[in-house]
C-alpha positions in Angstrom: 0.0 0.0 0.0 1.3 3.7 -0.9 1.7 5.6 2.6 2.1 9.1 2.2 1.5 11.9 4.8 0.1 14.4 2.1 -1.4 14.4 -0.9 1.3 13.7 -3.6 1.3 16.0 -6.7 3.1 15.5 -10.2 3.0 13.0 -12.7 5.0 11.9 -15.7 8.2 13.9 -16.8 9.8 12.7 -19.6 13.3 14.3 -19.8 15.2 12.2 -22.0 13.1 13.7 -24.5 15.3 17.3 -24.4 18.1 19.0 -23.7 20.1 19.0 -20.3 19.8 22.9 -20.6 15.9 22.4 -20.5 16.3 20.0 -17.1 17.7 22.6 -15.5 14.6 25.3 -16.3 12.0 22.6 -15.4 13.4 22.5 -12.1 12.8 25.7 -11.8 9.3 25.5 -13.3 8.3 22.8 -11.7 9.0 23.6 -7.9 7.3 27.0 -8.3 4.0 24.8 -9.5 4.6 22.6 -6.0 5.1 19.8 -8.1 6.7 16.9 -5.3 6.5 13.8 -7.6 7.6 12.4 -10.9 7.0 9.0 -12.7 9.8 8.7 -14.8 11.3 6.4 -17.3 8.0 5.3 -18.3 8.8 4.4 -22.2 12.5 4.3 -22.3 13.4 0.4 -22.5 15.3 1.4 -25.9 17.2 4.4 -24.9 18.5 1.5 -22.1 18.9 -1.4 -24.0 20.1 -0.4 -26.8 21.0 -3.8 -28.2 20.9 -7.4 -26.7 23.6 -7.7 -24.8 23.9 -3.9 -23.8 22.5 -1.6 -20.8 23.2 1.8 -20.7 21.6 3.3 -17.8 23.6 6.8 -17.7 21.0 9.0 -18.8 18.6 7.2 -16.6 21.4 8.0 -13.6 21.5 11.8 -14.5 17.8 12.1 -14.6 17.1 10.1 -11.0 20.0 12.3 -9.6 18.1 15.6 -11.1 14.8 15.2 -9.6 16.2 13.9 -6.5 18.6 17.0 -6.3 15.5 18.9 -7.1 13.9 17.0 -3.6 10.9 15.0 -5.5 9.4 11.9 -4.9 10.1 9.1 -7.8 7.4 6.6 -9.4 9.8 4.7 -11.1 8.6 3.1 -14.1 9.8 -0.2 -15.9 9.8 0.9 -19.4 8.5 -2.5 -20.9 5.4 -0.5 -22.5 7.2 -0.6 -25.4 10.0 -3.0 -26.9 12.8 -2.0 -28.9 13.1 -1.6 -32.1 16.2 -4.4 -32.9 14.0 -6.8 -30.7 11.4 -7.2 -32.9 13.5 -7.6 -35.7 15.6 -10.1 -34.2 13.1 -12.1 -32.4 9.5 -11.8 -34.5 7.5 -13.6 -32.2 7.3 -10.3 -29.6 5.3 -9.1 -32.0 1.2 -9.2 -31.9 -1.0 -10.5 -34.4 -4.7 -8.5 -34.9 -8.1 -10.0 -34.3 -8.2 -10.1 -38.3 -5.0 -12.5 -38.4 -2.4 -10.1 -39.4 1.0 -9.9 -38.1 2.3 -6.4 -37.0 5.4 -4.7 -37.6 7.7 -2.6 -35.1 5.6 0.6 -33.6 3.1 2.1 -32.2 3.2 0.9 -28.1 1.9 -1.8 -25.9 2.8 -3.8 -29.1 4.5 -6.9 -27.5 2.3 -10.5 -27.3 1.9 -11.1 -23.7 3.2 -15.0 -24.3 6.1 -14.1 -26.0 9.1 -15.9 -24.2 10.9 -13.0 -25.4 9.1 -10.6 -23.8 8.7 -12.4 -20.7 12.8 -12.6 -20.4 13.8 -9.7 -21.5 11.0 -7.4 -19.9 11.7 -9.3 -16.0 15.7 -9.2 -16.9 15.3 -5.0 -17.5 12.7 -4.8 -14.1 15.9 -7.0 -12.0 18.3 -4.3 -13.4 16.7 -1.3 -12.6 15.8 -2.8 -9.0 19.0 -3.8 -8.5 20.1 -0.3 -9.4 17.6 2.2 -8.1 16.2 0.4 -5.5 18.0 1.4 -2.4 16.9 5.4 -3.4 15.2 7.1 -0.3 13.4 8.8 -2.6 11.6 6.0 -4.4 7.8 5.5 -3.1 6.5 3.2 -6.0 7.3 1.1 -8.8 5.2 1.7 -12.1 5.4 -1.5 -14.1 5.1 -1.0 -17.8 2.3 1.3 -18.5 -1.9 1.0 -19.3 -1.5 -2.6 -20.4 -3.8 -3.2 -23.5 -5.4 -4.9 -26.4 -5.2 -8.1 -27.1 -3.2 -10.5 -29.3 -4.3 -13.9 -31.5 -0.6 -15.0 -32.4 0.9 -18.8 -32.4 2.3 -17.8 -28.9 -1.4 -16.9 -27.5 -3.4 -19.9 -29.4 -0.8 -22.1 -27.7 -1.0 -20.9 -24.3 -4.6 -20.2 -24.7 -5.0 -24.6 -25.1 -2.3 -24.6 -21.8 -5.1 -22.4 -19.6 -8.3 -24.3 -21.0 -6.3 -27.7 -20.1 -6.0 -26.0 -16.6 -9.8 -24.9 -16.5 -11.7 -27.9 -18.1 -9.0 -30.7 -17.1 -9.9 -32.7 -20.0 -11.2 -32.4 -23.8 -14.8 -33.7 -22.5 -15.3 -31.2 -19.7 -14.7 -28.7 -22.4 -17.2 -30.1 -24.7 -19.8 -30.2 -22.4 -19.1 -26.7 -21.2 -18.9 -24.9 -24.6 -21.9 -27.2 -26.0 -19.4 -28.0 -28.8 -22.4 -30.6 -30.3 -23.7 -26.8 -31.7 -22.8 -26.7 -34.9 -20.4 -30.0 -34.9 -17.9 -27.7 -33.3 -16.6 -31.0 -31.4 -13.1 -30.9 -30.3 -11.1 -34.1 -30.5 -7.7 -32.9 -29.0 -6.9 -29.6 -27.2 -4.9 -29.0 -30.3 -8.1 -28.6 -32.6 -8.9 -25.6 -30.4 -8.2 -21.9 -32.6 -7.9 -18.5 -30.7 -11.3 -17.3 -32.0 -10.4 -14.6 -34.2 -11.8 -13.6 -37.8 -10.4 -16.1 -39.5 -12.9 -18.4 -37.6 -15.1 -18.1 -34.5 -15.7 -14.0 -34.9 -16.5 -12.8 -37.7 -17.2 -8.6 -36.6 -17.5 -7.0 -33.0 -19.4 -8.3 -30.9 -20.5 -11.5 -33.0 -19.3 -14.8 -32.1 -20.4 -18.4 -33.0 -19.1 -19.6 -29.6 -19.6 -17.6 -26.9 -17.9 -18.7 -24.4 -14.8 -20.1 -26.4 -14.9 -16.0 -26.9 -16.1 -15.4 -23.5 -13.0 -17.6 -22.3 -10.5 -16.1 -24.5 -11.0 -12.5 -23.1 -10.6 -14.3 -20.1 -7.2 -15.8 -21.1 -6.1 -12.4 -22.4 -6.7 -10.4 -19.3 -4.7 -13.1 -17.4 -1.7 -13.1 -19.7 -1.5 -9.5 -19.5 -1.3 -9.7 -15.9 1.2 -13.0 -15.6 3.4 -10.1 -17.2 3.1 -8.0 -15.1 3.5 -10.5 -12.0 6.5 -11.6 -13.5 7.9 -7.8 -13.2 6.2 -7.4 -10.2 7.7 -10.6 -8.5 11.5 -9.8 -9.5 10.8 -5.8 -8.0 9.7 -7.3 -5.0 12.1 -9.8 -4.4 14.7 -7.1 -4.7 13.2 -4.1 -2.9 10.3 -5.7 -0.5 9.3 -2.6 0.9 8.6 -0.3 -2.1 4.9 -1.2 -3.6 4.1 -2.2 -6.8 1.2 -0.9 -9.3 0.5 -0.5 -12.6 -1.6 2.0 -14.0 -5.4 1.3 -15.1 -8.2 2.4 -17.4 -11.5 2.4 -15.3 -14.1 -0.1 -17.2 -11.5 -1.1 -19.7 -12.9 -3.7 -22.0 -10.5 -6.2 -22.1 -8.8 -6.3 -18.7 -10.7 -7.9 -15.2 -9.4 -5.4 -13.1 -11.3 -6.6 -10.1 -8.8 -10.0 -10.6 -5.8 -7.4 -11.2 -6.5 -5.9 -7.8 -5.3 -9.0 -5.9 -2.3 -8.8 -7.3 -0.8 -4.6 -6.8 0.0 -3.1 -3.8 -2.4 -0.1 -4.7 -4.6 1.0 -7.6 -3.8 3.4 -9.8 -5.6 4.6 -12.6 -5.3 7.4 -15.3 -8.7 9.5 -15.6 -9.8 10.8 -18.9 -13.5 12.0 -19.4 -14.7 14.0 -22.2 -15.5 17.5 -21.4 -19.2 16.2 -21.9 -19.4 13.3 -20.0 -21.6 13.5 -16.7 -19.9 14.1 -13.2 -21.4 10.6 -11.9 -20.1 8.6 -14.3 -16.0 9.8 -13.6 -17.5 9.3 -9.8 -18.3 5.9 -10.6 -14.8 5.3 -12.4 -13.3 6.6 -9.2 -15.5 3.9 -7.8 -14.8 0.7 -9.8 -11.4 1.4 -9.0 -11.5 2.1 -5.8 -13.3 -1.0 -5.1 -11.1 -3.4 -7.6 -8.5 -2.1 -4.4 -10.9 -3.5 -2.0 -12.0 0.2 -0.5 -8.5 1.1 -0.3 -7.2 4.5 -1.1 -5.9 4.9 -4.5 -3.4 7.0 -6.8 -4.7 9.2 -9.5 -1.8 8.8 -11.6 -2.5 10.7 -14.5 -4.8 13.4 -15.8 -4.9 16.2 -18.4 -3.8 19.5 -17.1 -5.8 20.8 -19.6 -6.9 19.5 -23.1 -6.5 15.8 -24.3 -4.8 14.9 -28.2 -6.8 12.0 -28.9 -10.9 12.7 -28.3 -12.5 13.4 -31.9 -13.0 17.1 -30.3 -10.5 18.2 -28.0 -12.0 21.2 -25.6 -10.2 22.8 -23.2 -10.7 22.5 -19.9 -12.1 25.5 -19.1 -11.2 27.8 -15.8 -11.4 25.8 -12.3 -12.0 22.7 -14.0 -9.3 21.0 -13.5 -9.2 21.8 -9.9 -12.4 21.0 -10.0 -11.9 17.3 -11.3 -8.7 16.9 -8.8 -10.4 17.4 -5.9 -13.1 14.8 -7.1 -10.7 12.5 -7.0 -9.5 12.7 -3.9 -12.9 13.2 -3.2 -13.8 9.6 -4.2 -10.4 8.2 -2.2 -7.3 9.2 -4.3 -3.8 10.3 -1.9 -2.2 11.5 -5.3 -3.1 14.6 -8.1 -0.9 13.7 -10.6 -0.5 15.0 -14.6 0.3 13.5 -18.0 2.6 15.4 -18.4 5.2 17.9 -16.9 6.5 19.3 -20.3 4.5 19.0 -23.7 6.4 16.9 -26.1 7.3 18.7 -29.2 6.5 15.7 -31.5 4.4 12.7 -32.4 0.5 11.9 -31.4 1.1 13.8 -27.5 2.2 16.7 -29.0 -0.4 18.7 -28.2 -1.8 17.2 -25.0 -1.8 19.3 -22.4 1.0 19.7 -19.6 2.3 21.7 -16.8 4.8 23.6 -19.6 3.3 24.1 -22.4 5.4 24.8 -25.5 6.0 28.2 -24.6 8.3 27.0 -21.8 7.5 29.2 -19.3 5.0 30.2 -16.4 3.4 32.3 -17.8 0.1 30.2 -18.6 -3.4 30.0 -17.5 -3.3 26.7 -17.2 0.3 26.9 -15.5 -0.8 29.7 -12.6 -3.8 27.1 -12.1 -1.5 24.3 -11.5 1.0 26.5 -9.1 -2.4 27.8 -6.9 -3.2 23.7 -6.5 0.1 22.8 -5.1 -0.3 25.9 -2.8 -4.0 24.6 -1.7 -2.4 21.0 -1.2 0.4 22.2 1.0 -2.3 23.5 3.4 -4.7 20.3 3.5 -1.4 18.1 4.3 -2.7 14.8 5.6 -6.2 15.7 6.4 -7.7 12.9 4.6 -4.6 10.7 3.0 -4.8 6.9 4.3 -8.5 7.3 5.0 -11.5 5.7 3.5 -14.8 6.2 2.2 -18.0 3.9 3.8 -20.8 2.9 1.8 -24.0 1.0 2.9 -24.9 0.7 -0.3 -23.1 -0.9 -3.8 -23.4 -1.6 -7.5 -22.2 -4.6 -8.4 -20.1 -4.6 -11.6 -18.1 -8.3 -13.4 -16.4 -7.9 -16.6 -17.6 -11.5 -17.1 -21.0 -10.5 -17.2 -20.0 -7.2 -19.3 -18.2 -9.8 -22.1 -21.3 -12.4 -22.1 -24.2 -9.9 -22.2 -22.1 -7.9 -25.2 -21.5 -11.2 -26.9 -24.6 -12.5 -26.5 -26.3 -13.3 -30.1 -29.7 -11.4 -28.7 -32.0 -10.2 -27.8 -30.9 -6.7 -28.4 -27.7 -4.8 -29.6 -28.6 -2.2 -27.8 -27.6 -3.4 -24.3 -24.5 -1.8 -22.8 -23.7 -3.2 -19.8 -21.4 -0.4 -18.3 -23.7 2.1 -18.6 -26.6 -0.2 -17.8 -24.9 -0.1 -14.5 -23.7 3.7 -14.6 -27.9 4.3 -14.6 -28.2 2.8 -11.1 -24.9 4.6 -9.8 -25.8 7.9 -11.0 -29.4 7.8 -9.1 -27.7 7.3 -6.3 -24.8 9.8 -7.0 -27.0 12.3 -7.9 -29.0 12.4 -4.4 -25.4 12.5 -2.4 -25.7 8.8 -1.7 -22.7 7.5 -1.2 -22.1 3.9 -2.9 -19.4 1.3 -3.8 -18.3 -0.1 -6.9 -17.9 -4.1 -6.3 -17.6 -7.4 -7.7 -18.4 -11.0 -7.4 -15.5 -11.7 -5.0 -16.7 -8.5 -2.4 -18.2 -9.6 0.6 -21.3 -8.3 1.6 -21.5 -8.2 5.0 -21.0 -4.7 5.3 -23.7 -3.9 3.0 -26.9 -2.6 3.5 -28.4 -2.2 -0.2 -27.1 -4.0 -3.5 -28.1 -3.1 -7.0 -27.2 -6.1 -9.9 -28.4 -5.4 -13.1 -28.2 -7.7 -16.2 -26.8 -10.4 -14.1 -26.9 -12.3 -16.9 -24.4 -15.2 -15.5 -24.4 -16.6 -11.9 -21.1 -17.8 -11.0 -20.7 -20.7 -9.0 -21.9 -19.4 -4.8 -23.2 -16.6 -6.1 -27.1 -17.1 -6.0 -26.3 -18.2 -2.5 -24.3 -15.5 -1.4 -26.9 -13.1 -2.8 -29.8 -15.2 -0.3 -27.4 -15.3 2.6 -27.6 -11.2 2.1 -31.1 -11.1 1.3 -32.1 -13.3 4.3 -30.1 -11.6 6.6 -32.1 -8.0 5.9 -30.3 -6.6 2.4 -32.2 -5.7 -0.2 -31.5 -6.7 -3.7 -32.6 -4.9 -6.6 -31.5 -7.1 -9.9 -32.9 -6.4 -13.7 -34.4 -8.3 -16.6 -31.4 -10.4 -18.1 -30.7 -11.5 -15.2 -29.9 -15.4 -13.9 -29.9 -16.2 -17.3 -26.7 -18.7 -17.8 -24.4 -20.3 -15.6 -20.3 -19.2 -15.9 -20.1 -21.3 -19.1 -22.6 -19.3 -20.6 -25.1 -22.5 -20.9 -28.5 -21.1 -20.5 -30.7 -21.9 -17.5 -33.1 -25.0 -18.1 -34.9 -24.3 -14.8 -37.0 -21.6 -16.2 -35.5 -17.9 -15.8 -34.2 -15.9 -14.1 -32.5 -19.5 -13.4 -30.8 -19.6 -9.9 -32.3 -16.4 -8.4 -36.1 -17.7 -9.6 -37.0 -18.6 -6.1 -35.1 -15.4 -4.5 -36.8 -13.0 -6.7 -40.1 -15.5 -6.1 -41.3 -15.1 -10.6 -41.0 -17.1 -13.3 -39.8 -15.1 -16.7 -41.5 -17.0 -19.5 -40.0 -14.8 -22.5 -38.7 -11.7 -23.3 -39.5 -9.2 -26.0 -36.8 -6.6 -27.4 -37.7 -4.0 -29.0 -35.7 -0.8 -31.3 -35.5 2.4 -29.4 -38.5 4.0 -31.5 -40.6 1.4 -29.8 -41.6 2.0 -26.1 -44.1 0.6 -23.5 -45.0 1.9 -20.5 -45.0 0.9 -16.7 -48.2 1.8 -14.6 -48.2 1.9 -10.9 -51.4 2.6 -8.9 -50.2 2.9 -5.3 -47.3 3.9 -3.0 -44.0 6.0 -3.6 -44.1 4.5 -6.9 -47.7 5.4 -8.3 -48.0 7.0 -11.6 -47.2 5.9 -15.5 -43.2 5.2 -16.2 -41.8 5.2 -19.8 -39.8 2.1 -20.0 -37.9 0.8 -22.8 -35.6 -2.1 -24.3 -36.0 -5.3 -22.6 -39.7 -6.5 -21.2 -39.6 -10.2 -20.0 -42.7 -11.4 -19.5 -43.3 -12.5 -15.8 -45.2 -15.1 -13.7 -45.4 -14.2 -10.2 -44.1 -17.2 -7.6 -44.6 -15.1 -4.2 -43.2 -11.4 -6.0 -45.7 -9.2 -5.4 -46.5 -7.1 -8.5 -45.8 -3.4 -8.1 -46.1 -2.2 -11.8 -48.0 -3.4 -15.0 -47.2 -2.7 -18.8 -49.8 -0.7 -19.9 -49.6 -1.4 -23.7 -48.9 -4.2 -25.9 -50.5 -7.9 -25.6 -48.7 -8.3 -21.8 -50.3 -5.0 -20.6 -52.1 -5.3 -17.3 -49.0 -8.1 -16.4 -46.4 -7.8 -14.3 -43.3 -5.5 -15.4 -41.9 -4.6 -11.4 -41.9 -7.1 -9.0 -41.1 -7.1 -4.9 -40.3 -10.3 -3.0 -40.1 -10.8 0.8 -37.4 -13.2 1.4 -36.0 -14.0 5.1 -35.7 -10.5 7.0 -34.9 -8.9 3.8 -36.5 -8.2 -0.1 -35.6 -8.5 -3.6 -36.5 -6.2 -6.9 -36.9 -7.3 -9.9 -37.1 -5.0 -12.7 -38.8 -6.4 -15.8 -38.0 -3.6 -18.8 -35.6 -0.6 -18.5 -37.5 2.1 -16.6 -36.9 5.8 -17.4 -35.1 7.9 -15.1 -37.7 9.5 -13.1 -38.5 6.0 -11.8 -35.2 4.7 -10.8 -35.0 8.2 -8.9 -38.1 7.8 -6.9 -37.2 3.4 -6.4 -33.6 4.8 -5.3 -34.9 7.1 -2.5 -37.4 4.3 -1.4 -35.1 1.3 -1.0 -32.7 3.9 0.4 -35.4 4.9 3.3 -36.5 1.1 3.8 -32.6 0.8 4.4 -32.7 3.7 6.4 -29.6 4.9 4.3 -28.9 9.2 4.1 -27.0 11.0 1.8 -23.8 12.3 2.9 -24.9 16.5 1.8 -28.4 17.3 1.4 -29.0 16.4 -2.6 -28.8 19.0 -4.8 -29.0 19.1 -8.8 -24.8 19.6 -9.6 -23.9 19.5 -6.4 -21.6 17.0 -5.3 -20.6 15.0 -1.9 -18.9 12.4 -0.8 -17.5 11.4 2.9 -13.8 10.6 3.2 -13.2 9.7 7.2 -14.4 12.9 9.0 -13.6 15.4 6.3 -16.3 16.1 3.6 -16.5 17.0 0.2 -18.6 19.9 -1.7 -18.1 20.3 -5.0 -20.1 22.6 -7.5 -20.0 20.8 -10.7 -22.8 23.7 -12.5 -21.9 26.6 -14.8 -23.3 28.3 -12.3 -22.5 29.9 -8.7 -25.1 27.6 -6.8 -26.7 28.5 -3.1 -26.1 25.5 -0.8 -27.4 25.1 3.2 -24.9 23.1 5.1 -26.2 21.1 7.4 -24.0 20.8 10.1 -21.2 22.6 11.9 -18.0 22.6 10.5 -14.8 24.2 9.3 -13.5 24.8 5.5 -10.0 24.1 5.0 -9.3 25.4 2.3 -10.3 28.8 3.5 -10.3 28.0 7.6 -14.0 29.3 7.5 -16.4 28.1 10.3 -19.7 27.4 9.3 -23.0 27.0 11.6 -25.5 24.1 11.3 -28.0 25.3 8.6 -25.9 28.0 6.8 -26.1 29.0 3.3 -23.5 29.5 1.5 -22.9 30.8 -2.2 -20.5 28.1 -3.8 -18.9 29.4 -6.9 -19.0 27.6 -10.5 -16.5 24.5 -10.3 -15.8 25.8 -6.6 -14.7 23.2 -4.0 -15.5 22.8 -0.1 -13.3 20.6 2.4 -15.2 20.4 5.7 -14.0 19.0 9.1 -17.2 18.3 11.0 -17.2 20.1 15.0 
């Protein structure tokens, strides 16, 4: 775990990328921005290894010995993001081949196959090195191996090792065959050598078609693990050498082709690298925050790298505009980051990055909006010191979220393209988000005995426990609300033959005899005639049709030939209950179900809920952040002190928070 006793600020600095002359002006630069920390040597495994037999680490020496000089804090990176450029040529099998069957050439990054015996040596030989080297440095707080592992690969290499990990799985050729239902199609496999890495040239045939899921399903599987026996191999060699200085690797939030949830077992912190489009919604970079907080089991996590200002590769790259950036810092920390960290310190002067934003911009001096905003952070960071760092955030209520379930219910042939399981679970987040709820991010492994509330939707495949573990909760007083989709397969994707929703049929106490999916144009509608939920619902998408077994029917369709039956169910089960929703309901509903499942669970919301207004609870310190265009009016409720401006406030004070304007409140 990273221990720090203030919030660390920086990010990458890439100096081997100018002159000696310009080192010595971003020292200058970058203490009067308060910047204490630098990941460095993140893509330089050719400037060190210049040929097989040949390390040169003397530029790496006089860069360590600069920003050490210079009193910062090093990440120290392993460089294998990218191999070099002789490598490939002299050993061909580093390099990936594409879903489509083609081989790649030398560039671009992340470019090595993950079961490449060359790239497992020679990455682990150059991790060894620099441990041996650098690790003794008092200065080092963290090792970064390689950098945002990626994509995926479908060479000899990976359709080899990808027969070695089914072996492992299935044990023998017939388990297999009964788990992938290979009589479909005569896709019977005779030896484990008949088995293909399902690319285009055979199983796929375009995104997100397959003609056997779960050979697919596995395969992504397979890939996410090789990835990360990569960077346990790294990680294994650092930490025999230098036991005491964590391990991570930066992440992606819901990245499609990594289980970072599995990933999290396996760092000594999370850290991730937050990117959102000028347009996208405050909740859903809160629920980022979220998933990867929670693939760190709650722990606090490092926000290793963020725009300063404007991204290079969005189709339209905005600026961030005044206080945002501020703004989006403090959200993270907000949501349980110790770090505010940058890509990058100084803007590269060629290639794709070139005009992604940085600390110096091209100009080279301090001059800069973006540059003063940066410098007034470090000086607000200073203050807070280690007001918060180390502590948690505690949720009594979560959204459950399985990459598993995200890969089957997007390669599911049917019943509707449409479904998108991220956001499908983004939907439920936000409603709570939006009313200052404060919620987890978890997955299958997450116990939930600390749980008061747990929203699963599309829970398309039950894993082996899991309908069990999800009763145990239920029976001890949780309540469950779950989705349409739902209990539909078992973890080999072979569909339910007990009627659906499969496993959790008697826990949500209905029977779902079929399902109709429908194109967006097409809409029902959801009629309620009582309670907190009374009043006609647009619904949409999905509509299984259901057959109450002891669910309690708390909404009808009101159009089609299922109107007047079920579409919202409620069961009793044990001390607790369970919701099942039939079709997707518009927001308005999930708002108004929120707040009631939230009341029966006697669960409040950290700040009193207010449209752009954000808060979240990190130990005793709270967060207020004004995420409008707008200065907004806010009451607080409860006596406290701002830290950021030592301001006492009384219980019941308004207060007139600026646009993009931030609050850090000490309760008392």
């Amino acid at each position: 775990m990273l221990t720090v006793n203030k919030v660390l600020y920086g990010g990458d600095y890439n100096p081997e990328q100018w002159s000696k002359e310009t080192w010595k002006e971003d020292r200058r630069l970058l203490a009067l921005a308060g910047i204490d920390t630098v990941t460095i040597n993140v893509f330089s495994w050719a400037l060190l290894q210049p040929s097989e037999d040949e390390y040169n680490f003397s530029i790496l020496d006089e860069i360590v010995d600069t920003v050490s000089k210079a009193g910062m804090k090093i990440c120290l990176a392993t460089a294998t993001a990218t191999h070099p450029a002789w490598m490939a040529r002299k050993y061909p099998d580093i390099l990936r081949v594409t879903i489509e069957g083609a081989k790649r050439k030398f560039g671009a990054r992340q470019n090595s196959c993950p079961n490449s015996p060359t790239y497992r040596l020679y990455s682990v030989r150059l991790a060894k090195k620099l441990a041996e080297r650098y690790g003794k440095l008092e200065n080092l707080i963290a090792w970064h191996v390689s950098n945002e592992y990626e994509g995926s690969c479908y060479c000899d290499n990976c359709e080899k090792a990808f027969r070695k990990w089914l072996e492992q799985k299935y044990k023998t050729i017939d388990a297999l065959n009964r788990a992938w239902n290979s009589s479909f199609w005569g896709h019977t496999y005779y030896s484990w050598d008949d088995i293909s890495a399902p690319n285009y040239l055979c199983e796929e045939w375009h995104p997100g078609r397959t003609a056997c899921q779960i050979q697919s399903i596995d395969y992504r599987r397979f890939n996410s693990d090789s990835l990360l026996e990569c960077f346990r191999g790294e990680a294994q060699v650092l930490k025999e050498i230098t036991a005491n200085v964590p391990v991570t690797t930066n992440m992606m939030g819901s990245y499609w082709f990594l289980d970072y949830f599995k990933w999290g077992k396996y760092v000594d912190f999370i850290s991730w690298d937050n990117y959102p489009s000028p347009g996208t919604p405050y909740t859903r970079t809160a629920m980022n925050h979220a998933l990867m907080r929670g693939c760190g089991d709650g722990k606090p996590f490092m926000l290793m790298e963020q725009t300063p200002s404007v991204t290079n590769w969005q189709p339209y790259n905005a600026l961030k505009r005044p206080g945002i950036m501020r703004l989006w810092s403090y959200q993270a920390l907000a949501h349980g980051s110790d770090t505010v960290m940058f890509f990058q310190m100084r803007r590269s002067r060629g290639c794709c990055e070139k005009f992604h934003g940085a600390v110096i911009d091209h100009c080279g001096h301090e001059n800069t909006r973006v540059f003063r905003e940066i410098a007034a952070l470090g000086e607000e960071l200073k203050k807070l010191e280690d007001a918060f760092t180390g502590s948690r955030l505690k949720s009594d209520a979560a959204v459950l979220f399985d990459w598993d379930n995200w890969w089957a219910s997007a390669l599911s042939a049917g019943p509707t393209i449409d479904m998108n399981y991220p956001e499908e679970v983004f939907r439920f987040y936000d409603a709570l988000a939006r009313k200052n709820i404060s919620a987890d991010i978890i997955g299958i492994g997450t116990s939930l005995d600390t749980y008061k509330l747990l929203f699963a939707p599309i829970l398309y495949m039950i894993k082996p426990g899991y309908a069990q573990k999800l009763s145990a909760f239920v029976q001890n007083g949780g309540i469950l609300v779950t989705t349409y989709f739902s209990g539909m397969a078992d973890e080999n994707d072979l569909v339910t033959i007990s009627g659906y929703p499969g496993e959790l049929r008697s826990l949500c106490g209905l029977w779902v005899e079929e399902t109709d999916a429908l194109p967006p144009e097409q809409t029902n509608k959801l009629i309620c005639k009582e309670g907190a939920l009374a009043g006609t619902w647009k619904s949409d998408m999905l509509y299984d049709i259901i057959h109450p077994e002891g669910a309690q029917t708390i909404a009808c369709y009101g159009e089609d030939f299922y109107a007047g039956t079920p579409a919202v169910c409620r069961n009793y089960y044990g001390k607790g209950q369970v919701w099942y929703l039939g079709s997707r309901p518009d927001t308005q509903f999930l708002d108004r179900l929120v707040s009631l499942v939230c009341d029966d669970c006697n669960i409040e919301p950290v700040f009193p809920a207010q449209e752009g207004i954000e808060a979240t609870r990190r130990g005793d310190i709270v967060f207020v952040l004004n995420h409008n265009k707008e200065e907004t009016e806010i009451v607080i409720p409860f006596a406290c002190c701002d830290l950021l401006r030592d301001t006492q406030f009384a219980a019941g004070q308004k207060y007139l928070l600026s646009a993009a304007g931030v609050l850090v409140l000490r309760k008392g």
